[in-house]
Each structure stands twice: as structure tokens, then as C-alpha cells.
C-alpha positions in Angstrom: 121.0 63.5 60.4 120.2 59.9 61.1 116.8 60.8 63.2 116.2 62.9 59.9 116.9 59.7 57.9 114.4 57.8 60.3 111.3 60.5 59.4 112.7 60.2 55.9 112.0 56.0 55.9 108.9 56.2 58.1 107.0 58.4 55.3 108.7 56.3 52.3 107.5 53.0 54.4 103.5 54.6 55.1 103.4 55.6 51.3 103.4 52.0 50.6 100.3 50.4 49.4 99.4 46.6 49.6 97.2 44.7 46.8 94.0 42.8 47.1 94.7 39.2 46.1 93.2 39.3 42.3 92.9 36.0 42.3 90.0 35.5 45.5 89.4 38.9 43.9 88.4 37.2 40.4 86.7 34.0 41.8 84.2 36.1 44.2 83.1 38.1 41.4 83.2 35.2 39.0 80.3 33.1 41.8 78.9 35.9 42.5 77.7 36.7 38.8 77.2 32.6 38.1 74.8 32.8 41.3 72.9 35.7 39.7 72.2 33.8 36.2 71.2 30.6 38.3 68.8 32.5 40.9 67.2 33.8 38.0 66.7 30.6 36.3 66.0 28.4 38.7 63.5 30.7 40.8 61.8 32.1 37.8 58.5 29.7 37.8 58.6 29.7 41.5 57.9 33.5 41.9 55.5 33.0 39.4 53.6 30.4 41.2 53.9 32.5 44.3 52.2 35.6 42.4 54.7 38.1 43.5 56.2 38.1 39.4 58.7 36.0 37.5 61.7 38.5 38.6 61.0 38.6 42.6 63.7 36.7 43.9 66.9 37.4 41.7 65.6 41.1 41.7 66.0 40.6 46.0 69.5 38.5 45.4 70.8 41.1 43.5 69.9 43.8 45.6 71.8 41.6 48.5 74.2 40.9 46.4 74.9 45.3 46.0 74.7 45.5 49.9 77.5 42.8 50.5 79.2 44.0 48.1 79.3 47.5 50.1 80.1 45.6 53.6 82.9 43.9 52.1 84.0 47.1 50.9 84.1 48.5 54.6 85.5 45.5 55.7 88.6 45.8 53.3 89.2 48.9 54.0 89.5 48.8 57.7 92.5 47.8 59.7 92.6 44.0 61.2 94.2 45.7 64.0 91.0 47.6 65.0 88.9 44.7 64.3 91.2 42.7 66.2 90.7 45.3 69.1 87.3 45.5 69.6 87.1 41.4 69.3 85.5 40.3 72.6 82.6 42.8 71.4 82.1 40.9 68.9 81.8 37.6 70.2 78.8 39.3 72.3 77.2 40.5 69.4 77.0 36.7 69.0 75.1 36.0 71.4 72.9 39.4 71.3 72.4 38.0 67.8 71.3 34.4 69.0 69.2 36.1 71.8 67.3 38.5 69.9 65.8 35.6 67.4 63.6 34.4 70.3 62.2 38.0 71.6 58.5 38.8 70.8 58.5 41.6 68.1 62.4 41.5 66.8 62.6 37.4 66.3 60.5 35.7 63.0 59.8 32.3 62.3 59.1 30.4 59.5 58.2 26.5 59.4 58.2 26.3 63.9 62.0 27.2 63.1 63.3 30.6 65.4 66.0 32.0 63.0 65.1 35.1 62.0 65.3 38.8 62.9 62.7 40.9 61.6 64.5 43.9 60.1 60.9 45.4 59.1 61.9 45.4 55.3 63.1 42.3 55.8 64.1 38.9 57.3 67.9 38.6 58.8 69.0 34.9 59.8 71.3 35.1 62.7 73.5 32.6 62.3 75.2 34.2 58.8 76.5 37.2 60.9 77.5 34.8 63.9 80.0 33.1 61.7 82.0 35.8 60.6 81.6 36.9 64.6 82.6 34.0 65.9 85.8 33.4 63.3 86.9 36.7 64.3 87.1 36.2 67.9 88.4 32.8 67.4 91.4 34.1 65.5 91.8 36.4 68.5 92.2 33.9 71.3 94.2 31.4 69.1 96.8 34.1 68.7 97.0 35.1 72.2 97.4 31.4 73.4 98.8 29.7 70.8 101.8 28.8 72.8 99.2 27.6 75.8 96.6 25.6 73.5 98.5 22.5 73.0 99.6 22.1 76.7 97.0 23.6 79.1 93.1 21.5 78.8 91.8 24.8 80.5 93.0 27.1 77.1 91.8 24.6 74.9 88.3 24.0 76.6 87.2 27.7 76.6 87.2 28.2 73.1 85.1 24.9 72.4 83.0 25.9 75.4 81.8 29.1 73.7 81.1 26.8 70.5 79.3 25.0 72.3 77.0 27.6 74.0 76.3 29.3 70.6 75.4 25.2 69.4 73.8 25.2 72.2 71.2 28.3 71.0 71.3 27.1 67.6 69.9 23.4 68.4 66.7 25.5 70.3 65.9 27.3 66.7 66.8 24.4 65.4 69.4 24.8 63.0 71.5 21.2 63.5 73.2 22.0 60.1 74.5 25.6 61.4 75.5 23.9 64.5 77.6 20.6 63.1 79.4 23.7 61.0 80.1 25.8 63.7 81.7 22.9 65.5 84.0 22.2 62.7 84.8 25.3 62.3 86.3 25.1 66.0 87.8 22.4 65.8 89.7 23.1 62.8 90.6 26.6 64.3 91.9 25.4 67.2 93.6 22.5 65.3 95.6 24.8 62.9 96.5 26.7 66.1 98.4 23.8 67.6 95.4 21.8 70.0 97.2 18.1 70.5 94.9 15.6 68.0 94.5 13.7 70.9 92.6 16.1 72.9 90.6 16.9 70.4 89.8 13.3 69.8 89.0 12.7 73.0 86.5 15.7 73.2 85.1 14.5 70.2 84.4 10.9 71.6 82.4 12.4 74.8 80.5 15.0 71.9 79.6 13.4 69.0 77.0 10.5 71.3 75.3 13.3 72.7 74.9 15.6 69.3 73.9 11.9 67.8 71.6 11.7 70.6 69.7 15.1 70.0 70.2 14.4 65.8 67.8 11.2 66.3 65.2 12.9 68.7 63.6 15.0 66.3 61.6 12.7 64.4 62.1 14.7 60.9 65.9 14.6 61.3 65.5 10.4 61.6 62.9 10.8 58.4 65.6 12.9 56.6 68.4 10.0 57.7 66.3 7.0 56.5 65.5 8.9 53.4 68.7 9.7 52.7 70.0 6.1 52.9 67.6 4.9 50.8 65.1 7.7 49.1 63.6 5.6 46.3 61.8 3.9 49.3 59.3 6.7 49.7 60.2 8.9 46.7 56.7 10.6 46.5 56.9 11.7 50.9 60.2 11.5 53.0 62.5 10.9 49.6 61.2 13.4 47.6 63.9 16.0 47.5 66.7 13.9 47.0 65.2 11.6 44.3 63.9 14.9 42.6 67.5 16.3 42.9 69.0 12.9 41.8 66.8 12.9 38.4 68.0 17.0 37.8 71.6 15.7 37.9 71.0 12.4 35.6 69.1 14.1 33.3 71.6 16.7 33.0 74.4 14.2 31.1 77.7 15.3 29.9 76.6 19.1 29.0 73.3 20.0 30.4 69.8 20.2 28.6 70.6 24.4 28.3 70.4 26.9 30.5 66.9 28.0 31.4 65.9 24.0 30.3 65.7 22.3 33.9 62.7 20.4 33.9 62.7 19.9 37.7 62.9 23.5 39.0 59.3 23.4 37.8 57.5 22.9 41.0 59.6 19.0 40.9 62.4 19.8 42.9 61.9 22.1 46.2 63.9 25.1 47.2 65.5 25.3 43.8 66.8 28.2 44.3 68.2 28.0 47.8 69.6 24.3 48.9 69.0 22.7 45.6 70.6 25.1 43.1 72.9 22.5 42.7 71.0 20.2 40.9 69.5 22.7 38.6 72.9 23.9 37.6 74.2 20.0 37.1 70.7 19.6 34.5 71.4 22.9 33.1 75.0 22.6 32.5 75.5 18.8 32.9 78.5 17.0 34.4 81.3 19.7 32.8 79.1 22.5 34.5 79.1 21.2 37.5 82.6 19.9 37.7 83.4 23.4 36.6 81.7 24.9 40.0 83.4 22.6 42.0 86.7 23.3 40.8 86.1 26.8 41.2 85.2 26.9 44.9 88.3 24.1 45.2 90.8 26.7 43.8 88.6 29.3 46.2 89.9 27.1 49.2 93.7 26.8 48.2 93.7 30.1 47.8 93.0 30.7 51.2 94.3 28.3 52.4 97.8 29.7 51.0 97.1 33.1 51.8 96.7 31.8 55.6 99.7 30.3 55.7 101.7 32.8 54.1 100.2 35.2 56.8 101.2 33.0 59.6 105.1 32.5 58.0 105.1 36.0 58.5 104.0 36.2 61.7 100.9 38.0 61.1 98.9 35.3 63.0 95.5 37.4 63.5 95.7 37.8 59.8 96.2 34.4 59.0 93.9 32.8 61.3 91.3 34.7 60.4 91.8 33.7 56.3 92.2 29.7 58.0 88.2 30.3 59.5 87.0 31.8 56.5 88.7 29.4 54.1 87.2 26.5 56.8 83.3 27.6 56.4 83.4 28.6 53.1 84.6 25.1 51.8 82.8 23.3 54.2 79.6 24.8 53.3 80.0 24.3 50.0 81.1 20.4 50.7 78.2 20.1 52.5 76.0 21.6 50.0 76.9 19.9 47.0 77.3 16.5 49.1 73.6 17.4 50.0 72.7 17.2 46.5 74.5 14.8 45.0 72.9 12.6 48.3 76.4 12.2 49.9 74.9 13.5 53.0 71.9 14.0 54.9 69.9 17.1 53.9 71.3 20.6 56.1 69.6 23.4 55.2 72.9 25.1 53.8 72.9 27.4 50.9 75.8 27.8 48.2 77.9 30.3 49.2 77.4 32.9 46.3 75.4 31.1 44.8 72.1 30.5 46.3 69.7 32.7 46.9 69.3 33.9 50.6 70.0 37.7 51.7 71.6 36.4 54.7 73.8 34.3 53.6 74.8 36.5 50.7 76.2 39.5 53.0 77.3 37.1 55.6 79.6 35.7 52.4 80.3 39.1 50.8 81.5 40.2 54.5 84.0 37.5 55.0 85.2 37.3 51.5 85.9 41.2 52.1 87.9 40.3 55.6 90.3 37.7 53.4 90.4 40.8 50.8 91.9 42.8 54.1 94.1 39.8 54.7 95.4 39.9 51.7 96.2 43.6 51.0 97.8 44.0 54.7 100.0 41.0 54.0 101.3 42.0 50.2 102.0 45.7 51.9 103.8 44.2 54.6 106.0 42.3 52.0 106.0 45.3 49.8 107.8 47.4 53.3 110.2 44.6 53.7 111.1 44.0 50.2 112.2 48.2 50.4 113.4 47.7 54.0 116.1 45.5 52.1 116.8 47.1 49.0 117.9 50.3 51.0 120.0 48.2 53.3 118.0 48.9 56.3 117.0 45.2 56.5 119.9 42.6 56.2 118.4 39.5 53.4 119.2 37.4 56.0 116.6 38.5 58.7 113.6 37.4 59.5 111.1 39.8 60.1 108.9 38.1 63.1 106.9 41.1 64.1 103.3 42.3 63.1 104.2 45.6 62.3 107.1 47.4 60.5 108.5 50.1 62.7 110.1 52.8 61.1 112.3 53.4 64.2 113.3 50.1 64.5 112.9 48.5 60.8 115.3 45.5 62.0 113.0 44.8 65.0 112.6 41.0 65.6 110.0 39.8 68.1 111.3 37.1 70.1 110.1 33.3 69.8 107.1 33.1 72.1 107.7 30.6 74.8 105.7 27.8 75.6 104.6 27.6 79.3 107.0 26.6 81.9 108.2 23.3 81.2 107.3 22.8 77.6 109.6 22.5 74.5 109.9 25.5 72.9 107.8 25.8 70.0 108.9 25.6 66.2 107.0 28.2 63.8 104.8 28.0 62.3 103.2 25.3 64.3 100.0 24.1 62.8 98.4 21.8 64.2 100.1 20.0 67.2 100.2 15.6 66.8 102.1 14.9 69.9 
């Protein structure tokens, strides 16, 4: 009778369902249709000028736009568990990925920069696929050495060691702005996974000289610093982008000149409809507009950022971890995006996420929004099992349900606390972040 009983909560327990977060449901879709209406106003007399008509490159976002859409579905609907398996794969699809840009035939370039994969119908930058990639395996190894990262240098060196190779290929394209991201990206991983601040600090004082060293080498990255410091200096030659992007934002005001009005998207400001859609959407919609974007991807971020958290409380690191990495590059991006145009920070090459135009970086978005999607469901159904777990009396209120699955045979199961290596204090969960 009780093995009966067992079969009897083991199909009750797989009937349950989990929910996508509506909320990072709601804000995706919400950027993604905003980034439609500004790729098609700011690109508009671009296209024209280029001859290929007025509706070229929103007609190309949106077409993206439909094929993320359709990866993120995929994403959400597979299992973290099997992604989580085949995780070491991906971190080589990485580096097949960084390879592949410089073979004759398969890699493209476009202004001496070596980003690009020729797909045949069309042009794939690397490094958009290598983040999602690289988040995922990082998640990974954090789980599996959480209890070692704080305490061994050799743990904590390996992941920043494969950052620094894939840097490493990144600064021969040369994509510096990928590169500073995928470092912080790594560093903030590792952080929220319990590496000592100290250690990190102390990488990060042998690092930063040398990637300071290789910033000022190129002489266009020391042109784009000086103009960046000052760019009414030379507004009409090493200036011009930012003082062009500076007079979209002041003309702009408190609520925009109209949507369709910018003045500067008209052959004024470059790349208005990649890097700089920022500035058109501050003229367009003025200061409210554009402190309504910001807010947007800010709620984006806590969301995330919560939804990591939770996933760690429950001891669903993979999960968690992996909604930390994508919460870290999507709001870093977008930091360093915006900072770009408001002239907070030296020009990177970094799109909107969402928002600005680019294939790649549309479905490398739409794919790790629809990874925190998964996150989200697998955690709401694991709380759904354990919320029925304790209203049949199966799970006492009391307990605290430490392991990454629900097992039917054993609903009470509780995964011990994971030691630290010999020696150490045991560790208090959830540790984020280790400061001693």
C-alpha cells in the first residue's frame, strides 16, 4: 500500500507545472517591441542613403527578432539539467566559435576588424553566442567548486584563465569592448560564488596594467580616450560621435522633439541605429523617454537578480548562477551603452540589448533571456512540488528542502551541507560572495 501511495505522489508530483516569470516575461517583450519602433526610426534615412530602401534594416531586425524569439523558445523548453550536462561542450563551441572568425572562407571582416562568421545569407558575430557559452559553463564550474573557490588559488585561477584565453582571441579581432565585458562577467561570477575580494583584487592589480597597456597601443583606442575626455576639442574628426550624440540628447529636452523628429539620425550622428540608438531615443522622447528605458532595463536587473537568489536559497545553484551571468551582461551592457552615449565612458562598440539593431546580438539576447525564462519556470515548479509535498504532510513545514530535485521516493530527502576542504570553516548558505 505505501509503495502504491509512492507511484500515487510520484505522478501527482510530475503533473505539476512551473510558470515563466511574467514579469522578465513582460519587460523582454515590452524592449523588444520599443527596439522595433526605434530601429525603424532611426535607420530609416540611413537605408535610404545606402540605396537598399527605407525599410532594409528594421525589416532584417525584425526578422532576427522572430528567429530569437524561436531559440528562446527551445531554450525554455529544455531541461537545465541537460544543458548543464553537456556543459564542457559548450565552453569548446567557444572557442570553435573564436577560431572559426579567422579561417579563410567561414570568417568576415568589416573595417580590418575579424568578428564575423559568414553564414552565406548572412553575417554572425562570434562573440554574442560566446557569452551565453561561456555563462553557461561558468555556472557549471562555480557549482561544482563552490565550496573550493574561496580557499584553493588553483580553483579560482582556472575559471579566470579560460576568460582570459577567450580575451585573449577577442583582443586579436579586436573587440576590447567584448573583452573588458567578458572579464566582468567573470569576475562577478566567480564573486557571487564565494572568490575572497582579496584575491580577486589582487588579480586585478597584476591585470588591469597590462589590459591598460594593450587599451593605449592602438592608436584609435588613445584617439577615442582623448576624445572622450574632451570631444568639443576636435568635434568635426576624433569628437564627432560623441558631440553629435551629446546635441541628440540636449536637443531632446524634457519630452522629445516627436518620434520620427531626430534631427541627428540624419547622416549627423553615426551608427544610429546600432551604438547610438540611445541618443535618438533621448531627442525623440526627451529626458522622460529616456529615463523611462533606463528604469526598465533597472527593473530588468532586479528581477534577475532576485530570481538568482531565490534559485540559490533553494539550492538550485546551476539555476541560479546561470540567471546571476545573464542578469551581469545584460545590465552591464546596457550600463555601458547608455554610459557610451551620454559620454560617461569611452566609446565600446556595444549595442542595446533589445534595442539596437544587430542580428547577432538580438538572438544572442533572445537566447539568454529564454535561459532565465527556464530558470524561472524550473524554480516556480520546484516550489509548486514542495508547496504539495507539505499540504499532504509528506514534507514537515519545518524542513528545508536542500536538494536539486524532488524525489518521489524520498520527498523528505535533504542533501547535506557541502563541506569546505579539509581545514576550512564550514560554509554558511547561501554564500555570495566571500570578504574574508
Amino acid at each position: 500500500m505505501a509503495f502504491t501511495d509512492d507511484r500515487t505522489q510520484a505522478t501527482k508530483l510530475d503533473a505539476i507545472g512551473g510558470r515563466y516569470d511574467p514579469v522578465l516575461l513582460g519587460l523582454s517583450l515590452l524592449l523588444a517591441a520599443f527596439g522595433v519602433v526605434m530601429v525603424a526610426s532611426s535607420s530609416i534615412a540611413i537605408a535610404e542613403g545606402l540605396e537598399v530602401g527605407p525599410f532594409y534594416f528594421v525589416t532584417r531586425h525584425v526578422l532576427f527578432l522572430g528567429l530569437g524569439m524561436g531559440l528562446a523558445y527551445a531554450v525554455m523548453r529544455t531541461e537545465l539539467k541537460l544543458i548543464e550536462k553537456y556543459n564542457h561542450v559548450l565552453l569548446l563551441g567557444c572557442f570553435l566559435l573564436l577560431l572559426a572568425v579567422f579561417l579563410p572562407g567561414i570568417g568576415h571582416s568589416v573595417n580590418g576588424a575579424q568578428r564575423w562568421i559568414n553564414l552565406g545569407v548572412s553575417k554572425f558575430q562570434a562573440v554574442e553566442a560566446v557569452k551565453v557559452l561561456l555563462i553557461i559553463w561558468m555556472a557549471s564550474y562555480v557549482v561544482r567548486y563552490r565550496d573550493e573557490i574561496g580557499q584553493k588559488w588553483s580553483t579560482l585561477l582556472k575559471p579566470l584563465g579560460i576568460a582570459g584565453l577567450i580575451v585573449a582571441f577577442l583582443l586579436v579581432q579586436p573587440d576590447f569592448g567584448s573583452a573588458a565585458l567578458i572579464l566582468a562577467i567573470t569576475g562577478g561570477m566567480v564573486w557571487l560564488g564565494g572568490a575572497r575580494i582579496q584575491h580577486l583584487l589582487a588579480i586585478a592589480a597584476l591585470a588591469l596594467p597590462a589590459l591598460a597597456a594593450i587599451a593605449v597601443a592602438a592608436p584609435y583606442r588613445v584617439a577615442r580616450l582623448k576624445s572622450f575626455l574632451n570631444p568639443w576639442a576636435d568635434p568635426f574628426d576624433d569628437g564627432f560621435q560623441l558631440t553629435q550624440a551629446l546635441i541628440a540628447i540636449g536637443r531632446g529636452e524634457w519630452f522629445g522633439v516627436g518620434l520620427g523628429g531626430s534631427v541627428q539620425k540624419l547622416f549627423y550622428l553615426p551608427e544610429a541605429h546600432t551604438d547610438f540608438i540611445f541618443s535618438v531615443t533621448a531627442e525623440e522622447l526627451g529626458f522622460v523617454g529616456s529615463v523611462g528605458i533606463i528604469a526598465v532595463f533597472a527593473i530588468f536587473s532586479w528581477r534577475t537578480f532576485r530570481l538568482g537568489l531565490r534559485a540559490v536559497e533553494m539550492r538550485r545553484y546551476f539555476a541560479g548562477f546561470c540567471a546571476f551571468g545573464v542578469g551581469l551582461w545584460i545590465s552591464l551592457q546596457s550600463f555601458v551603452s547608455i554610459g557610451v552615449n551620454l559620454g560617461l565612458l569611452p566609446t565600446k562598440g556595444l549595442t542595446l540589448p533589445l534595442v539596437s539593431s544587430g542580428g547577432s546580438s538580438v538572438l544572442g539576447t533572445c537566447v539568454a533571456i529564454g535561459l532565465l525564462l527556464r530558470v524561472s519556470y524550473e524554480l516556480d515548479r520546484a516550489e509548486r512540488q514542495v508547496a504539495r509535498l507539505r499540504g499532504a504532510g509528506a514534507l514537515p513545514a519545518e524542513t528545508d528542502v536542500r536538494d536539486e530535485t524532488l524525489s518521489p521516493q524520498s520527498p523528505a530527502a535533504v542533501a547535506p551541507v557541502a563541506a569546505g576542504p579539509r581545514g576550512s570553516r564550514p560554509r554558511i548558505e547561501p554564500k555570495i560572495g566571500a570578504v574574508a
